[in-house]
Every structure is written in C-alpha cells, then in structure tokens.
N, C-alpha and C positions, 0 to 999 in steps of 0.2 A: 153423260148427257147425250138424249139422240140429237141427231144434226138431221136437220129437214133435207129433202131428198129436192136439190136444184132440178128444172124445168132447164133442155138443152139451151135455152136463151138467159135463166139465171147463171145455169154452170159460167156458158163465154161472159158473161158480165163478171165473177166471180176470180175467173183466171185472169182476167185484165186487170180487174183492183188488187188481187194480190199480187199481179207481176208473174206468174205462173206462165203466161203466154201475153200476148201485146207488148210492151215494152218492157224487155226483159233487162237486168242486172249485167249480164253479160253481154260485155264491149266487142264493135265490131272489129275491133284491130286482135282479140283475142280470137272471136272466129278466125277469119282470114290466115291467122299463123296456124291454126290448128286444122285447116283446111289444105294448108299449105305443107305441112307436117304430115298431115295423113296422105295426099298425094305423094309424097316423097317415101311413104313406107316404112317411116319411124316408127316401130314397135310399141312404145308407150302411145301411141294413136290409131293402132290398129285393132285394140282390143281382142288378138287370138284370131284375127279373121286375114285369107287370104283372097282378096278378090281377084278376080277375074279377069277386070276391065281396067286399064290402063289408068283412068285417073287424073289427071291433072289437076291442078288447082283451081282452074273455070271449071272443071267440069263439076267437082263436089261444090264450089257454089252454087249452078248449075241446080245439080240434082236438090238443095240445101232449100232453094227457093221452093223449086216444085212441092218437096215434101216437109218442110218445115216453116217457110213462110220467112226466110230469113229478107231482109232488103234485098232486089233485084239487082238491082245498080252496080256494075263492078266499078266507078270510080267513088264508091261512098267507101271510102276505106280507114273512118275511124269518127269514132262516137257511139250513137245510137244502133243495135240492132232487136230484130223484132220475131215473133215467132206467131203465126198466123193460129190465133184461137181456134176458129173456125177448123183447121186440119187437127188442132187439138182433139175437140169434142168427136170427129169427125173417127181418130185413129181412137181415140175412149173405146169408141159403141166397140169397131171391132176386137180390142182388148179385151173385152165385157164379154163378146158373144164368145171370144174362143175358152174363155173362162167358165162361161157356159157348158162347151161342150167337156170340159175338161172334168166337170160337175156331174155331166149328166152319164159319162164313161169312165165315171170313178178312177181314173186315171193316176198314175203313179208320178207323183210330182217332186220338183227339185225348187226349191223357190232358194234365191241368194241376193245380194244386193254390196255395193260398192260403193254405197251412201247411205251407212249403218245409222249417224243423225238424223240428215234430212227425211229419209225413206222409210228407217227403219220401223217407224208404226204405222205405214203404208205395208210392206209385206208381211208382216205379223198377222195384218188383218186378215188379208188374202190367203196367210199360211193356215190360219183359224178356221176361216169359213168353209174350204176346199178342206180339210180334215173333215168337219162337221158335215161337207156332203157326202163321203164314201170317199173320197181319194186317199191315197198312201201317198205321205210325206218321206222321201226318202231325205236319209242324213248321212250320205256317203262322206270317208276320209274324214272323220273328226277327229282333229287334233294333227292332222297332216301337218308341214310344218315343210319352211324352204327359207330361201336369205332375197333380198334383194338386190341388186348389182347396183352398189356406191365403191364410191373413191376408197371409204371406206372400211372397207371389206365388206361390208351388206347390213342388212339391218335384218329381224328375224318379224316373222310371219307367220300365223297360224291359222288353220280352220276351226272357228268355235260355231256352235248355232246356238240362234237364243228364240223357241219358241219355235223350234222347225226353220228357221230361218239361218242359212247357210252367211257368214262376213267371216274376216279375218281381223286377227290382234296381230298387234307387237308383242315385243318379250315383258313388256308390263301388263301385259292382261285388257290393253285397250283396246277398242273395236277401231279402224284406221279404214281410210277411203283409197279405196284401189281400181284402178284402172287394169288391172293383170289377168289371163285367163288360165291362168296355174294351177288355181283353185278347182275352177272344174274340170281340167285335163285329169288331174288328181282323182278326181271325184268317178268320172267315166274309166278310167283306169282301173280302180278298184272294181266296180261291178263288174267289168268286165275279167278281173282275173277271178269273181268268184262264180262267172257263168251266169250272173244277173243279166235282163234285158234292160237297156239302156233307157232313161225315163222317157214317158209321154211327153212331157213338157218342161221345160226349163220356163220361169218368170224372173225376169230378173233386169241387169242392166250391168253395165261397162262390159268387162274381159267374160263375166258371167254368162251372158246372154252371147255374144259373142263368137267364144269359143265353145259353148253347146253347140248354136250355129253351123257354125265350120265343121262340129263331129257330126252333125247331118242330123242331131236333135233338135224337135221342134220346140223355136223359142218367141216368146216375146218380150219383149223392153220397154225403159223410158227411158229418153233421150235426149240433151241437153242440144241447145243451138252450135255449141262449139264439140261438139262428140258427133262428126260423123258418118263414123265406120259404122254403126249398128244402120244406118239410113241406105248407105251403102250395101250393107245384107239383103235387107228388106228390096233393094232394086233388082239385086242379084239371086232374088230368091232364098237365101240363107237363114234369113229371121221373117219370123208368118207376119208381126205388128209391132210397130215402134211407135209411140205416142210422142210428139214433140212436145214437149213442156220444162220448164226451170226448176234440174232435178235438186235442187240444194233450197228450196224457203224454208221458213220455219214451219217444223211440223203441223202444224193446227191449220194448215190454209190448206191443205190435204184432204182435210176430214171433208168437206161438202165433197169432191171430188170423189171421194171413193163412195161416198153413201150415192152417187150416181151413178156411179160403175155399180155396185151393188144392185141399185134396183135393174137396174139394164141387164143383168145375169142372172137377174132372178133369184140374188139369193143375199138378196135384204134381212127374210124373217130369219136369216139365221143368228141367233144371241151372240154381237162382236162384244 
C-alpha cells in the first residue's frame, strides 16, 4: 500500500500522535543517567566516538535541549521528557537532502542500524532506493564475528546484512540491538587491508554511525533523547545530521516519515 506523502505540518502532527517526537516514551530520569553516563566516558554511551570537548552532565543537557528539544529545566529530574518535532522535521529535510546528494554522486554506501526491529524497514528502504539510483551498496566483513564483555565470558556477535543492510546476530542467528562500534571498525578495516576507498557515506545509527564518524567517514543518524553521543558528533563536527526522534516505535508509524523524506530527495518514484 502507498502511504501519502505528509505536508511538513502533517509530518509534525504525525510524530506527535505517534510519540515519534513530542512526548516521548523515554523517561526523564533515563535521559539524565544517560547523560550522565556519557559525560563520565562510559564506553557503552560513547557509541565509538572520542569527543573533544570535556563534557559534563549540564553541558550534554545543555547541548540535548538546543538540538533535541529535550525539557530545559535542570531541576525536572523525573517523569515526562520531550523531543522538539519541529528540530525533527527540521534535521528530516537535511537527512533527505544529503541523501540526495548521495543519489545524485552515485556514491558508495554502507547503510547499518542498531535497531534491526524498530528501523529495520526504515533502512531496507533507504538501502533499496540509493541501490536503484546508482549507488554501490557496500557489504564489508560479513560474517565478522567478536564476543561481548559479560561476567560471563561474553556472548557471541556477528555481522549478517539482510537486504544490503549491515546488523549483528547472536549465536542463534538472531538480529540483537547494539549500541557497539565494532562492527564498523571491522568493516573499514577490511577495505582498508584490501586497498578499497573508504565509503562516501555511512547511514545509520548507535556505534555504527558513530564510529564511521570518528574514522573521519561521512555519516548520518537517528537518534534517541537518551543517546547523546551522536548529538555530540554532530556539535563536534563528526557526524553531517542527526535526526532526533524515538528510535524504537512500532514499525508502521515510520512509513509516513520516510515517504517524506523520500519525496524531499527526490526519489519517491523509485518502486520501494
């Protein structure tokens, strides 16, 4: 079924009723730790990225307001928080337009994602449509493979793509939501030992987006209220566009969302 192509005033009505942006699912006492956590340089919150700038816990609220729209207020420290539509639609268009140019310079592309459920027919479509306009889908290190650091001993991890679309399994063959930039360390590694040029662009999100980033590959993301290191990139120059929105609803509240980013890149008529 097509999905009618939202008007930028249906889109922000569309992200409010689904929760997408406006009052989001994710609790302000989740932000604030995770804020709190990324200032402090925890590894599973840095998503593969080494910033710059010192950081604090005001400061990534701070930055969190400006670019995400979270509540202002540092003494609202638990209940409700929010992610400002309006910078939504706003980081959309530029998503759209670098997608654009990535289209129009047939570009060598790495699409991956960290939220193989929620996302996952979100980048399929992207990996489709950017195929179908001349770009090269690259599908480095499949089947790469690493452990996780548990008590443990670790748990196992793999690179599968489904569709062009770069995620990781466990040792049951499931696709598993990661926060890790290992993946594409893996992945730029490889090209690199066989004398390939390192992609035009990475799309993606968490460690994926991230650690492109950091390797000095142009990348862009979606980014959750309480993830943020990629927001962080993006101040730092590291990542080109981070869209804020609630990267985890159910798949189908997605669909208007991308048939707007589509038409905005100009490449609607291509058969998803």
């Amino acid at each position: 079924m097509t999905v009618a192509v939202p008007t930028p005033s249906e889109l922000r009505s569309h992200l409010v009723r689904g929760r997408i942006a406006g009052d989001v699912a994710t609790t302000r006492e989740n932000n604030l730790r995770h804020y709190r956590l990324m200032s402090e340089r925890h590894p599973g919150h840095l998503f593969g990225l080494e910033p710059d700038g010192r950081w604090t816990a005001d400061d990534v609220l701070a930055l969190m307001v400006r670019r995400c729209g979270v509540v202002a207020d540092p003494a609202h420290r638990s209940g409700q928080d929010t992610i400002d539509p309006d910078l939504t639609v706003a980081a959309l268009d530029a998503y759209a337009d670098r997608i654009a140019l990535a289209a129009e310079r047939r570009e060598r592309v790495i699409v991956a994602t960290g939220h193989p459920n929620g996302l996952g027919d979100w980048y399929r479509t992207l990996a489709r449509v950017l195929r179908e306009a001349g770009c090269t889908l690259l599908r480095p290190a499949a089947g790469w493979s690493y452990r996780t650091p548990t008590a443990e001993g670790g748990q196992g991890r793999a690179i599968r793509y489904r569709d062009d679309v770069a995620m990781v399994v466990d040792d049951a063959g499931d696709f598993r939501h990661t926060h890790s930039a290992r993946g594409i360390r893996a992945m730029l590694a490889e090209l690199a030992a066989g004398s390939e040029p390192l992609p035009d662009l990475l799309i993606g999100d968490h460690g994926w987006a991230g650690g492109a980033g950091q390797a000095g590959v142009a990348a862009i993301g979606l980014a959750d209220c309480n993830d943020p290191a990629l927001f962080v990139a993006a101040e730092e120059g590291r990542v080109e566009v981070v869209v804020p929105l609630d990267d985890n609803v159910a798949p189908h509240l997605y669909e208007p969302v991308m048939a707007y980013l589509l038409d905005r890149s100009g490449l609607s008529g291509i058969d998803r």
